[in-house]
DOFI-257883 format. One line per 8 residues: number of its first residue (from 1); for each residue x, y, z of C-alpha. Coordinates in pm, whole numbers, plus 50000, padded with zeros to 5 digits. Example, Ala and Ser with C-alpha at 12.3 -4.5 7.8 and 13.67 -1.06 7.14 Angstrom:
1	51230/49550/50780  51367/49894/50714
//
This chain:
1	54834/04445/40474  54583/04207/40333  54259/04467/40398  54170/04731/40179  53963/05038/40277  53734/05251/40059  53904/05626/40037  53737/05955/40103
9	53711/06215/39851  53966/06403/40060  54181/06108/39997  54126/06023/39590  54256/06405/39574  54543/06403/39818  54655/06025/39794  54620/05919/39419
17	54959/05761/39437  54834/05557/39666  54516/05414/39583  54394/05146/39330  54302/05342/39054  53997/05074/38926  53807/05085/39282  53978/05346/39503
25	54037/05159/39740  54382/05119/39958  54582/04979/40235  54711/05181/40500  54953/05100/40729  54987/05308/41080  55326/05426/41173  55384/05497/41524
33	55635/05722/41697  55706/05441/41941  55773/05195/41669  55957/05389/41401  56046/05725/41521  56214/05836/41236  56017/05739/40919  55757/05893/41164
41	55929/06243/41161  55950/06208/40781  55580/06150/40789  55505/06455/41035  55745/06658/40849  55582/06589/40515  55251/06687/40653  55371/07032/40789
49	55465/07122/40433  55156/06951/40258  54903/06908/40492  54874/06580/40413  54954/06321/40660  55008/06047/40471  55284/05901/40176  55316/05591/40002
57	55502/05347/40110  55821/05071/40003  55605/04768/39915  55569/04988/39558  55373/04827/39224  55099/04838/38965  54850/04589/38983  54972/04286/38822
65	55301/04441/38834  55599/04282/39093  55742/04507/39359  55946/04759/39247  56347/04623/39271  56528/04860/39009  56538/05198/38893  56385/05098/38561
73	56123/04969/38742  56025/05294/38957  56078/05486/38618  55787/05229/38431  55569/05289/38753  55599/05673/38754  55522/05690/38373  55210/05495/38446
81	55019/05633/38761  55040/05914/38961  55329/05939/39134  55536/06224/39031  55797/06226/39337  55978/05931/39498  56284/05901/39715  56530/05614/39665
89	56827/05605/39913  56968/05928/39919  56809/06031/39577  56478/06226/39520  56343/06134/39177  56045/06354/38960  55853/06337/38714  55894/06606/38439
97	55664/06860/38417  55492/06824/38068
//
């Protein structure tokens, strides 16, 4: 997960959690059926309610941030990018409306 790729504009609309927010750039990872069928339903599932076919994944951070570990830490992470929804264990998390 070293390479990054430049986005589309499809994908700085649909994706912002997702992509470095200095160069737009990102790292995607491919999820097959064959090799994880069932964070691959989540993924098709997600996309037949969206239409997007894509979400972020674990290895969650800011830049110069570490990996996200805690609670506290996905709190800090939501108040300062994009994300608005995350799932942790059996526990959806979102960001107030403002």
């Amino acid at each position: 997960m070293i390479t990054a790729y430049d986005t589309t504009e499809k994908g700085k609309k649909e994706l912002k959690a997702a992509i470095h927010r200095k160069d737009y750039t990102m790292r995607p990872n491919v999820v097959k059926k064959e090799h994880n069928d069932e964070y691959h339903k989540i993924i098709r599932e997600y996309e037949k309610l969206t239409g997007i076919g894509g979400i972020l994944n674990t290895s969650l951070n800011i830049h110069g941030y570490p990996l996200i570990g805690f609670i506290k830490e996905l709190v800090f992470t939501m108040d300062n990018s994009y994300l608005d929804i995350a799932q942790c264990g059996n526990y959806i998390i979102k960001k107030k409306s403002k």
